[in-house]
C-alpha distance (Angstrom), angle and dihedral (degrees) to the residues before:
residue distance angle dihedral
X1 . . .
X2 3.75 . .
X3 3.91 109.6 .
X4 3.58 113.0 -99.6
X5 3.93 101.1 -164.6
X6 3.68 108.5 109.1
X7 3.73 107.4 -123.7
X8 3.76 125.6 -84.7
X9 4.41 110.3 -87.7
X10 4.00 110.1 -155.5
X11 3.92 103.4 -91.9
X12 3.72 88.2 -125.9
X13 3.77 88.0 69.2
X14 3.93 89.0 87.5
X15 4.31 80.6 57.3
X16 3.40 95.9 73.3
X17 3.57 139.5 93.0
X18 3.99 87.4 -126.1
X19 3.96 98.2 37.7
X20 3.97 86.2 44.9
X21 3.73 96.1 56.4
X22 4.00 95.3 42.5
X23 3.78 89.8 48.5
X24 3.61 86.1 53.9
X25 3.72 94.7 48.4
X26 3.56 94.7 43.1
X27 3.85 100.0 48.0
X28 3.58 85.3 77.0
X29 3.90 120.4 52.0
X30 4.03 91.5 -160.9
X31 3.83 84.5 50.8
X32 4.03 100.8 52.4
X33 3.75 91.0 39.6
X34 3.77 98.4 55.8
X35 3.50 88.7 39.5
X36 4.19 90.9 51.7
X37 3.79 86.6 41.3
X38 4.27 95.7 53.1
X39 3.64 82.7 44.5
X40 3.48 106.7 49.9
X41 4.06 95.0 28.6
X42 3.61 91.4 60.0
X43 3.77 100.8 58.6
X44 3.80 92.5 33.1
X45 3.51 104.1 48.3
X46 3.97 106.7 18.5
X47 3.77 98.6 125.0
X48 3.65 93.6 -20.2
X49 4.28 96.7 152.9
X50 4.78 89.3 46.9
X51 3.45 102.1 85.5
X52 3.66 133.3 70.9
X53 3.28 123.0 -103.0
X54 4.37 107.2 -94.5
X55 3.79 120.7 -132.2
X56 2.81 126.6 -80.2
X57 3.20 122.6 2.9
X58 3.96 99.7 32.5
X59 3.48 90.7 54.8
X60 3.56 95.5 47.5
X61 3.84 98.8 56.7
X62 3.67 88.8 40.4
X63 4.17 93.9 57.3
X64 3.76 93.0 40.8
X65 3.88 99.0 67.3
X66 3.77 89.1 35.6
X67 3.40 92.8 57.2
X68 3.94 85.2 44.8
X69 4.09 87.6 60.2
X70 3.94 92.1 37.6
X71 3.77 100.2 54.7
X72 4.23 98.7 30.3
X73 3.82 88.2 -123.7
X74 4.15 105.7 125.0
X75 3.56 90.2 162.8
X76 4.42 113.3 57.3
X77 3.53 102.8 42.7
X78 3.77 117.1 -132.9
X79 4.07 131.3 -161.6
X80 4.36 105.5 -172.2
X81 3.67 88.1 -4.7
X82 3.61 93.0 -63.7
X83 3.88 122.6 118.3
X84 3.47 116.9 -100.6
X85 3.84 120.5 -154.4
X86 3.79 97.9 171.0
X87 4.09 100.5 103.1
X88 3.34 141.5 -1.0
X89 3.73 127.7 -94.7
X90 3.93 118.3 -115.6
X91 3.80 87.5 104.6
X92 3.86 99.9 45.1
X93 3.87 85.0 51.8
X94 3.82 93.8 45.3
X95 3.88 86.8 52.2
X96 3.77 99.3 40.1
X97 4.08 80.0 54.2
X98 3.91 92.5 52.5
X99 4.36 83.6 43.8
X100 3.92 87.5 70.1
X101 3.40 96.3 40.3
X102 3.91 105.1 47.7
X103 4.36 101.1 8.7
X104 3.24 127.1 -101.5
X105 4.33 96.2 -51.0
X106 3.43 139.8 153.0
X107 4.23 84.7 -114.9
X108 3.32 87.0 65.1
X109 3.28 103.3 53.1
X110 3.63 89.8 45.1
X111 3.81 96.9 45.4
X112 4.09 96.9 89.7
X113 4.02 93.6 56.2
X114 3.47 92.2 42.6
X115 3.83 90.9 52.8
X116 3.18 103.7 32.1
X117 4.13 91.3 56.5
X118 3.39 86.9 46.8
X119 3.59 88.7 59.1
X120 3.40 95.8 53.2
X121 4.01 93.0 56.3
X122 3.84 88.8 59.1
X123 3.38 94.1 44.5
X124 3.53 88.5 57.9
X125 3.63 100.2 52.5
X126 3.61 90.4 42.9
X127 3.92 96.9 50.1
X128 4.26 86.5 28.8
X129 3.86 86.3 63.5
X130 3.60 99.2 50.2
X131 4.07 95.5 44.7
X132 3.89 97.7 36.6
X133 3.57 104.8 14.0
X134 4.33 137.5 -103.9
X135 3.87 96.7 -59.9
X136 3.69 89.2 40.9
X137 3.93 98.6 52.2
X138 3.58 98.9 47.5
X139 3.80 92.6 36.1
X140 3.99 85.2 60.7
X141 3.95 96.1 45.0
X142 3.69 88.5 54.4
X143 3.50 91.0 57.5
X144 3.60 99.5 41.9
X145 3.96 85.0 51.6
X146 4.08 88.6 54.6
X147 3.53 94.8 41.6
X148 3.97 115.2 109.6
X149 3.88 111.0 -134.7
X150 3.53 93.4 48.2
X151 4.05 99.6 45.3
X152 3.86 82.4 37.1
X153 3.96 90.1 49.7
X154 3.92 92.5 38.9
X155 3.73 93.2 58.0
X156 4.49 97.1 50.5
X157 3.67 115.6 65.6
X158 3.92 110.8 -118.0
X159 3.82 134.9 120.3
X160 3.85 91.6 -94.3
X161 3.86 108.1 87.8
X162 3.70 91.5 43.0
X163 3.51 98.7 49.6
X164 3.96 89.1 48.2
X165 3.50 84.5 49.1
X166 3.77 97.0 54.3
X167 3.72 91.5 37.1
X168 4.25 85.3 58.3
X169 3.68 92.9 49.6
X170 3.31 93.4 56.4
X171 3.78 108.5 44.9
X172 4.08 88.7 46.1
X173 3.52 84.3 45.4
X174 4.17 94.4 51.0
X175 3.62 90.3 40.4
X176 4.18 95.5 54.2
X177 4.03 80.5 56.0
X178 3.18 97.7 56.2
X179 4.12 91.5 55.5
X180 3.15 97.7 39.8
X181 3.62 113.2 101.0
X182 3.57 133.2 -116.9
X183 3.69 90.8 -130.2
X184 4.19 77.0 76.7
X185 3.63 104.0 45.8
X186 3.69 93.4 162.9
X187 3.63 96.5 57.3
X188 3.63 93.8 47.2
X189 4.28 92.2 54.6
X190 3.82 81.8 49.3
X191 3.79 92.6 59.4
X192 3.74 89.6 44.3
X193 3.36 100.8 47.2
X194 3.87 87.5 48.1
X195 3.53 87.1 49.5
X196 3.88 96.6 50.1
X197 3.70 89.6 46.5
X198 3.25 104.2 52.0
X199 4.15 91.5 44.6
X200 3.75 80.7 61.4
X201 3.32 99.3 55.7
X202 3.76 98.8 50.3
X203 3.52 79.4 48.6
X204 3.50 82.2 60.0
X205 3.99 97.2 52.5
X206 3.42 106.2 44.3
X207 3.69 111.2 -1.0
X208 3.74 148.3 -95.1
X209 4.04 85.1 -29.6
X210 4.24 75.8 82.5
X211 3.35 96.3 72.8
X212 4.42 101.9 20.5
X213 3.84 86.6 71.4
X214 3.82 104.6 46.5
X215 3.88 77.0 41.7
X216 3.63 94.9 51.5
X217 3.58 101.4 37.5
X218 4.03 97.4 58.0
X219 4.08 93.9 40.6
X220 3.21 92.6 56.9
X221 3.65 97.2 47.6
X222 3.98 92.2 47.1
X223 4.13 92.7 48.1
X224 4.43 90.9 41.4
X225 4.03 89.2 47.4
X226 3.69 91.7 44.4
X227 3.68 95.6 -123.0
X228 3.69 105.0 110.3
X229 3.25 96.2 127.2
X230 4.02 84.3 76.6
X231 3.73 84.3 77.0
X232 3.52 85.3 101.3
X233 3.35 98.9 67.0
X234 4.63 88.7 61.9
X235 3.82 87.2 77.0
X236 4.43 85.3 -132.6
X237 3.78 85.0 -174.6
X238 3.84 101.4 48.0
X239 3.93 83.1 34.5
X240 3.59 92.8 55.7
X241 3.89 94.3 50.6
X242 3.80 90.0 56.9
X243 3.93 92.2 41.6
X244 4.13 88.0 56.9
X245 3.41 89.5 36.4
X246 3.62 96.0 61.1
X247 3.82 105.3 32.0
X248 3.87 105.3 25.8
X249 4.18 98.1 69.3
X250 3.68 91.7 75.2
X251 3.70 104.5 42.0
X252 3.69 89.5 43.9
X253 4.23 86.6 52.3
X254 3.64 96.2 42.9
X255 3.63 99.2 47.4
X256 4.05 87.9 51.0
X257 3.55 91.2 57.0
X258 3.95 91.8 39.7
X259 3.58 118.3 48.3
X260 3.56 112.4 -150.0
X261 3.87 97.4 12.4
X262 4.14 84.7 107.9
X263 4.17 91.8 59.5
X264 4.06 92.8 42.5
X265 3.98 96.4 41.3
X266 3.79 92.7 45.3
X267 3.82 108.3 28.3
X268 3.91 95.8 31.6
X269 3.69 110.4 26.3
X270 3.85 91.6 31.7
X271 3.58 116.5 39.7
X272 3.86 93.2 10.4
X273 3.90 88.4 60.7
X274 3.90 94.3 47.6
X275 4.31 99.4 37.6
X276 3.60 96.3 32.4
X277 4.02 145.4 50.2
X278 3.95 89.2 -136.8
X279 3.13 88.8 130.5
X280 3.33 104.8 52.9
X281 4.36 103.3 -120.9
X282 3.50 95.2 118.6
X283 3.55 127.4 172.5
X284 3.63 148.7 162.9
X285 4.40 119.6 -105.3
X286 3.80 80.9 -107.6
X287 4.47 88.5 55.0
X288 3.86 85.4 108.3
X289 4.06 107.7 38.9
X290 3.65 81.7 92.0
X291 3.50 98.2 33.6
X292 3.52 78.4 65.2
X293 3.38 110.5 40.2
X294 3.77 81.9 50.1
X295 3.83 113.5 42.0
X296 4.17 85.2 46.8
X297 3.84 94.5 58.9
X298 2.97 127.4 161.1
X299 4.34 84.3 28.3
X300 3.37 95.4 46.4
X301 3.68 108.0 104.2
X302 3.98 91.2 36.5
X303 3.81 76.5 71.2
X304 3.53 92.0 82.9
X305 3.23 95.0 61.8
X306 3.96 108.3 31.9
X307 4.13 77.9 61.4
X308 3.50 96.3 53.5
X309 3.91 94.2 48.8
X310 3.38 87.5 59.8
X311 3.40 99.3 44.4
X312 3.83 89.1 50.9
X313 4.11 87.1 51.9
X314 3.90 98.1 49.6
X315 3.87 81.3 52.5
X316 4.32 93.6 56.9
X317 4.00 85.5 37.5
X318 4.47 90.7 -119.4
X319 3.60 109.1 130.0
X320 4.06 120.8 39.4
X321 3.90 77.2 169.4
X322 3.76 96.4 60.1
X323 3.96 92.0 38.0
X324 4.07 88.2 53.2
X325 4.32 87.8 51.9
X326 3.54 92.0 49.3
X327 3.71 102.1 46.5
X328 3.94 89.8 45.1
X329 3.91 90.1 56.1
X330 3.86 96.5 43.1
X331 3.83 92.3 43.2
X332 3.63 86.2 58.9
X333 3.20 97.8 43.4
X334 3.00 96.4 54.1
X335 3.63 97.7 46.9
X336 3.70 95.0 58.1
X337 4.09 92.6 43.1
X338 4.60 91.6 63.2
X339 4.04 89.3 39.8
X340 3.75 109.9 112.8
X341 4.19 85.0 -133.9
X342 3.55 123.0 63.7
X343 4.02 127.2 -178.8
X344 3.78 123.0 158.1
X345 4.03 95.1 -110.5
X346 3.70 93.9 54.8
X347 4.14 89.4 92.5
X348 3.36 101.3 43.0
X349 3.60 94.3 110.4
X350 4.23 84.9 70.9
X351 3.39 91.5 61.8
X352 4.14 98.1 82.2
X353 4.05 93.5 50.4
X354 4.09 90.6 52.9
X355 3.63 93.9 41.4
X356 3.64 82.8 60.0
X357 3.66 100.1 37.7
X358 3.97 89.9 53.2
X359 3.99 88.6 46.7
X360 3.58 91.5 60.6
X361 3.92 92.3 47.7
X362 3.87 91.2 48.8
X363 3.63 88.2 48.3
X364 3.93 97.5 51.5
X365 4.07 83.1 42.8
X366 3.96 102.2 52.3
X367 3.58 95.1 61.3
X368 3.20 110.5 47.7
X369 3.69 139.3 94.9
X370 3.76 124.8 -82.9
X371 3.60 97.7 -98.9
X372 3.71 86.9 53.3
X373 3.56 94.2 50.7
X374 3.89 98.3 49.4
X375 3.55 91.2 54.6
X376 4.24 89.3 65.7
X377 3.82 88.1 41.2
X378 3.95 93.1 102.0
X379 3.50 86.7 62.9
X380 3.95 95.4 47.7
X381 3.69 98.1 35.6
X382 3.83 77.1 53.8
X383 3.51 91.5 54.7
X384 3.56 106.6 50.5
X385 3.59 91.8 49.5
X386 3.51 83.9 75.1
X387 3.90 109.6 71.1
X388 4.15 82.8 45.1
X389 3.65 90.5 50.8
X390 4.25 93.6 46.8
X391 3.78 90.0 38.8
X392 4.34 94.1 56.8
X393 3.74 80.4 39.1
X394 3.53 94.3 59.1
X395 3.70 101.4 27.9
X396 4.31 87.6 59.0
X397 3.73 100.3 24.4
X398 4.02 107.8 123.3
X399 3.46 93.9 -131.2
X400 3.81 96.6 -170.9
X401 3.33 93.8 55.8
X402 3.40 93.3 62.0
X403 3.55 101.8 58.4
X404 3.95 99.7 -83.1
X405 3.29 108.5 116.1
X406 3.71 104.1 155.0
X407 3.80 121.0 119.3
X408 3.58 114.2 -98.7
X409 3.64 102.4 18.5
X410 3.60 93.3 106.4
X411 3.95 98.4 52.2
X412 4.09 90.3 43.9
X413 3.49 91.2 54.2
X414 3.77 99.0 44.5
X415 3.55 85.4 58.0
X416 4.19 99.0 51.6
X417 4.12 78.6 46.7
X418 3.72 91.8 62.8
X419 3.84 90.7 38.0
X420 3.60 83.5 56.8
X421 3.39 99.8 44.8
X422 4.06 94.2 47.8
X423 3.83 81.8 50.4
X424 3.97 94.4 54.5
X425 3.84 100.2 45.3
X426 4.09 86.2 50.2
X427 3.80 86.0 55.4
X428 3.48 95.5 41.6
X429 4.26 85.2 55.8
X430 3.91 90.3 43.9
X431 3.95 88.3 51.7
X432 3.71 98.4 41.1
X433 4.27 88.7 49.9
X434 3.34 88.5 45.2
X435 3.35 107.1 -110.3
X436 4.02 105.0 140.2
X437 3.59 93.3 162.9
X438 4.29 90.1 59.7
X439 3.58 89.0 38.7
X440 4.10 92.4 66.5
X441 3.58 94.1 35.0
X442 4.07 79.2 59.8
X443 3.56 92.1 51.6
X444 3.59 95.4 47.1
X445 3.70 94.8 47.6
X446 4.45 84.5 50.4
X447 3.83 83.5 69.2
X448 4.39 104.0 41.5
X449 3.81 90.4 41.1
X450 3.72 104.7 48.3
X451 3.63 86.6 40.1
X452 3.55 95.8 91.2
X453 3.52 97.1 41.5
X454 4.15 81.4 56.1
X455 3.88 99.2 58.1
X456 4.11 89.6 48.4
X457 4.12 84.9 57.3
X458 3.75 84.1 42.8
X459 3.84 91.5 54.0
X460 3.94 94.9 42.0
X461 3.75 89.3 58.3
X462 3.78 92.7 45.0
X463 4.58 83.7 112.0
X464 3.69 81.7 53.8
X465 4.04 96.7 66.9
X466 3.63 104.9 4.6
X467 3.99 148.2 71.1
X468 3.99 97.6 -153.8
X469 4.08 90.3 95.5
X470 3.79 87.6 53.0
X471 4.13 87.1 42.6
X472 3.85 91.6 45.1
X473 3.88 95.0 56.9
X474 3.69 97.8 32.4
X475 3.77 113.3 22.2
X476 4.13 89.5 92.4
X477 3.42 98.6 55.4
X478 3.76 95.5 60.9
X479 3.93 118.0 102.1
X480 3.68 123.7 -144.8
X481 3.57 94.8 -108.1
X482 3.93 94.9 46.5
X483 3.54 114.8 108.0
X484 3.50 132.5 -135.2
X485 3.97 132.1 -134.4
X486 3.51 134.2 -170.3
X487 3.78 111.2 -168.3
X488 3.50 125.5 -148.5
X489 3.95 92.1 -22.7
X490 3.95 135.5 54.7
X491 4.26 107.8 -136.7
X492 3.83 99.7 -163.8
X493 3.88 93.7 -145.4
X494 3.60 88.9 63.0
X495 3.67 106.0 88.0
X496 4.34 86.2 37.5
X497 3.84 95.4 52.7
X498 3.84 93.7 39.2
X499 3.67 99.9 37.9
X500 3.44 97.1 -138.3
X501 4.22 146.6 86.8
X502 4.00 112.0 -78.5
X503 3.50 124.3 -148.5
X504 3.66 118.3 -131.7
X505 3.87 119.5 -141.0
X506 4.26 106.8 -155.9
X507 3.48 96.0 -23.8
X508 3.52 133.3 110.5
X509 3.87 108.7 136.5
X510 4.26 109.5 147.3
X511 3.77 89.3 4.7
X512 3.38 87.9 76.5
X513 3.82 107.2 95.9
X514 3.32 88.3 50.1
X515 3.80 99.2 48.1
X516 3.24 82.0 67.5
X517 3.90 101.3 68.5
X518 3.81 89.0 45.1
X519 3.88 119.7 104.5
X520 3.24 120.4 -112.6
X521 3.47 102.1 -106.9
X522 3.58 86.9 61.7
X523 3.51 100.7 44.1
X524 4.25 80.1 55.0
X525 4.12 90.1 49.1
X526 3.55 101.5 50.2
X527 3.57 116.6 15.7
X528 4.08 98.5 62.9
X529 3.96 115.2 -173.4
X530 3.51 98.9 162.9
X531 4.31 128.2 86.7
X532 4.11 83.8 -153.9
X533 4.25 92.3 51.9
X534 4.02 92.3 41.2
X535 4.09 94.3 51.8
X536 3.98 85.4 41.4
X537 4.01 81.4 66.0
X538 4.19 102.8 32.3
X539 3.99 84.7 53.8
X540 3.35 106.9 36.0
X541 3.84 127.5 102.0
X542 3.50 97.0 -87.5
X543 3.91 135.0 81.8
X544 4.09 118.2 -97.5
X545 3.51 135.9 177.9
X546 4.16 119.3 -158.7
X547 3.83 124.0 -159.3
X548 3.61 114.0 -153.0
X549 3.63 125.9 178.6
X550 4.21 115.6 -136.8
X551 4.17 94.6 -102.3
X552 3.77 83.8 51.3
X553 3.98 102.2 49.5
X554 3.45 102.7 89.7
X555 4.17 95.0 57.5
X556 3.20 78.6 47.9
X557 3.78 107.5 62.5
X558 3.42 91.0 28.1
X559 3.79 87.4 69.0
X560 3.59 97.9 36.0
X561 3.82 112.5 26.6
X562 4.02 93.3 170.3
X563 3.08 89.7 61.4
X564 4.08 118.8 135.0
X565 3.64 126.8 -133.6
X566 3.65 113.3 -141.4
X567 3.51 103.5 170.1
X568 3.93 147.7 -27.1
X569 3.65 149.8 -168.8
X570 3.82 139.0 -176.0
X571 4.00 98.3 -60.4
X572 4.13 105.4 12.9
X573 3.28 142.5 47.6
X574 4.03 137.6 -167.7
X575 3.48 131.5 -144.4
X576 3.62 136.3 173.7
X577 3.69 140.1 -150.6
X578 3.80 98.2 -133.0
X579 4.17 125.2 51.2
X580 3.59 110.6 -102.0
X581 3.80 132.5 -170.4
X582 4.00 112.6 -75.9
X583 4.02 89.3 2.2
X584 3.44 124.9 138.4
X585 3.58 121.7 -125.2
X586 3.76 130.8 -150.3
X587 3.61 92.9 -160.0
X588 3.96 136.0 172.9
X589 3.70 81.0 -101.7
X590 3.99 123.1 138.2
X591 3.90 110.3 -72.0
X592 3.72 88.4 16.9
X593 3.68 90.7 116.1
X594 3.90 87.2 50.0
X595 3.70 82.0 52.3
X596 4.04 97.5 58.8
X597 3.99 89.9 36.8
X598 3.60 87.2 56.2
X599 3.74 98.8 44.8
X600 3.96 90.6 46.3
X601 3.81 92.1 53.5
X602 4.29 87.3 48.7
X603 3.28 99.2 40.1
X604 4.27 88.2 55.7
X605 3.53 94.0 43.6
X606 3.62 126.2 113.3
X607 3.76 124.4 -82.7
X608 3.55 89.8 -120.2
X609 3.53 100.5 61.2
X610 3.50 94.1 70.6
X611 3.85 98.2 -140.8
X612 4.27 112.1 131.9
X613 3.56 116.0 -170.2
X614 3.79 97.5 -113.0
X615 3.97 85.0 63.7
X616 4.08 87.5 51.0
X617 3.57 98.3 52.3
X618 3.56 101.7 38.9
X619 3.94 97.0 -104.3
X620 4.05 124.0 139.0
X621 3.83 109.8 -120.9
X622 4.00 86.9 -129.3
X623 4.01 134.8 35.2
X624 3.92 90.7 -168.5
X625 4.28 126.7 54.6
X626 3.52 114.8 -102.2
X627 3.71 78.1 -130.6
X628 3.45 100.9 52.3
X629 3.83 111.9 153.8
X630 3.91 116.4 -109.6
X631 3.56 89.0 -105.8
X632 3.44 97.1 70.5
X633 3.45 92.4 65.2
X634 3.90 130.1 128.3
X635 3.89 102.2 -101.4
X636 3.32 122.3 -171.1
X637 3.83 131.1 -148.3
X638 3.95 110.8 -66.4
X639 3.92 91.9 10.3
């Protein structure tokens, strides 16, 4: 049986300023819990449900399940009213749940990476405890909680967080079977079963990748510790029973209804996402060194060391514990680093081993003498560095010249970069006075503080990466026979915000599987490739509205110089066919001409010159107040 005492923490760790406090904390269950929960609930959940939702991949998951509700159809998931084969749906059904419970929000559609990161930080104090002791566990779910990818990916809905969180679940849950005796048999089937489950249901989220990890994770340990004979004792048959039983029903249902969704899920979405770069996220095997060194700020250069201590212990044969953490982050690692697609969220299930890896190195560092402590300093001095680094960064940063061109942005930021800075320097003093334990509370506090100031940037750049400004002013004044247009482009928030069917102008891009199930007629009505079909619609008798990103204006109005403006923000704009009441029109209108010319040459010109095309032809960059009160809104139905 692999040894289930956590391994032995220097007795001088309850010494310390740092070991003092978290044996304080964690003498009392009640106590570490509400302190994990203020923690974590503040950066998860602080005005989760204000911003609009981002493209693309908000909108996306928001329109699925609402299309789910809308056409009665739980089990082929749809995005415009076309099928979608991409991923599984345990998260459209968990948000098309939260839908009837709290409207149609951005909160909901939040809600399940929230929680499900949230998860994961109790799971690793709870697990953390029992592998590396009290101190340790909640130690490592603070800094899991502070870390940035996961808050980051906690707070944006996609499939990540949850399938990290599943994925944590079930290794913990695997590896408390494995040390639980067989004096308690009943305990042990428990964990497995738990274990099993919840394999199945990440299965159910994103994929196979549910189960491979767990999978990958354990077998490795067993065969590295020379124990895999314990196998055995994971009941693969019985396991594989509840596995099937759990994920198969739907994929067995949906590829009945769908012919051919089994061969393009599987083959193509599967195994063509991990072997190949079909999809186009390509990336060297060194894609997530600073991913990492990133997304665990402000941990990531205790790494170094946390790694090394349990490199050094695997060595002396101490800690099966430490040995199990570090083969489940490198095996995932590792994993991610040969696939042929590469996106920052993939690793997030690492995250919970090295938070507790670098908890036990902090831990065996507070304490000790001087000496002891100035031989980690590289690693610290390292660390603060950072928050002085990000803090002159932000403080000087041109922010318009980046792309941000939102009002405000710029004097927000400024002020998290002095923040930052403020926070550094007191580090820096902690560090140099020898004060380790200070020092990290420092860094941890550079993360929770800021944080707020982070999501108000977030939600002044909303017109940046989203259509809900557009939706907010405009949304109402759409009839139910009005049709909807996005040219050149397909924003995924569209259909969500305006509660209705868009149709795409020479664009088809992931649709595209599910194109090809559609009738023809359809494929004619709402996939338009044609300048001769779209003009049939903008000037026929009925009422249209056209989205049009900035790059895309001028095509635009050069086609259709009647058009009307209706509204605007930083990346879209939306016309319509008809005048309406305090709309802008282009017009045929003396000096329109002048008007296009002008906009052409603007919209071409360099970056640097700082001219946008709503500044050449006379447009504001916003209909709505940046400021606007949270009355005004888009609500939908039952909201």
């Amino acid at each position: 049986m692999i040894a289930g005492a956590p391994p032995r923490i220097p007795a001088a760790s309850s010494r310390g300023a740092l070991g003092r406090a978290l044996q304080w904390i964690a003498a009392s269950g009640s106590r570490a819990y509400a302190s994990l929960t203020l923690l974590s609930g503040f950066l998860l959940f602080y005005r989760l449900g204000v911003r609009g939702l981002f493209e693309p991949d908000e909108g996306r998951y928001a329109e699925i399940p609402r299309e789910m509700i809308a056409r009665a159809d739980w089990l082929t998931p749809h995005l415009n009213f076309v099928p979608y084969f991409e991923k599984p749906p345990l998260v459209y059904w968990m948000t098309g749940g939260l839908y009837h419970l709290i409207g149609e929000h951005e909160l909901a559609v939040r809600l399940p990476s929230a929680v499900f990161t949230f998860m994961a930080v109790l799971a690793t104090a709870y697990f953390g405890r029992r592998l590396l002791g009290r101190a340790a566990g909640w130690l490592g779910a603070a800094i899991l909680a502070t870390s940035v990818l996961p808050v980051w990916f906690g707070r944006i809905a996609t499939l990540d967080a949850v399938l990290a969180g599943f994925v944590t679940l079930s290794i913990f849950s695997f590896r408390r079977a494995l040390d639980t005796p067989d004096a308690r048999k009943g305990i042990r089937d428990a964990w497995l079963l738990s274990g099993y489950v919840t394999a199945a249901l990440g299965t159910l989220v994103k994929g196979p990748v549910g189960a491979a990890l767990p999978g990958l994770v354990i077998g490795l340990h067993l065969i590295l510790r020379g124990r895999f004979r314990e196998v055995t004792r994971l009941r693969l048959l019985s396991g594989a029973v509840i596995y099937l039983a759990v994920a198969s029903p739907w994929f067995i249902l949906v590829s009945r209804a769908n012919p051919g969704f089994a061969e393009f899920f599987f083959l193509r979405e599967t195994l063509g996402r991990y072997l190949t770069t079909v999809h186009k996220r390509t990336g060297s095997v060194f894609f997530y060194f600073p991913v990492l060194l990133l997304g665990f700020v402000p941990w990531s250069f205790l790494l170094p060391r946390a790694l090394y201590d349990a490199w050094r212990e695997r060595k002396a044969g101490e800690s099966d514990a430490v040995w199990f953490l570090a083969i489940w982050a490198a095996s995932v690692f590792l994993f991610f680093s040969f696939a042929g697609s590469k996106l920052p969220g993939y690793v997030l299930p690492l995250f919970p081993p090295l938070a507790l890896l670098v908890a036990r190195t902090l831990l065996s560092v507070s304490p000790a003498p001087a000496p002891r402590v100035l031989a980690h300093a590289p690693w610290l001095w390292i660390s603060v560095v950072l928050p002085l680094a990000f803090g002159i960064a932000a403080v000087a940063l041109p922010w318009r010249w980046i792309g941000i061109h939102t009002p405000g942005v710029s004097g927000v930021m400024r002020g998290v970069g002095v923040g930052w800075i403020l926070f550094g320097i007191l580090a820096l003093l902690a560090l140099r006075a020898r004060r380790p334990s200070v020092c990290l509370a420092l860094l941890a506090a550079w993360v929770v503080l800021p944080h707020a100031f982070a999501v108000r940037v977030s939600e002044l750049i909303e017109g940046e990466y989203s259509v809900a400004p557009i939706a907010r002013a405009s949304a109402e004044r759409l009839g139910p026979e009005d049709l909807l247009v996005d040219y050149r482009g397909y924003a995924q928030g569209l259909p969500f915000y305006f509660r209705r069917r868009v149709v795409l102008y020479r664009h088809i891009g992931e649709l595209y599987e599910g194109f090809r199930h559609l009738a023809p007629k359809d494929r004619n009505r709402w996939f338009i490739t044609e300048v001769r079909d779209l003009q049939t619609i903008v000037r026929g008798p009925g009422r249209v509205f056209v989205l049009s990103s900035w790059k895309d204006i001028v095509s635009l109005i050069e086609l259709f110089p009647d058009l009307t403006r209706v509204s605007a923000c930083e990346r879209y704009v939306l016309f319509s066919n008809r005048p309406l009441g305090g709309a802008t029109s282009v017009g045929t209108t003396q000096g329109s001409a002048l008007r296009i010319s002008r906009l052409a040459r603007s919209a071409r010109a360099p970056a640097s010159s700082g001219v946008r095309p709503a500044v050449a032809i006379g447009w504001p960059m916003r209909s709505v107040s940046l400021k606007e009160a949270p009355s005004q809104r888009l609500r939908s139905p039952g909201r």
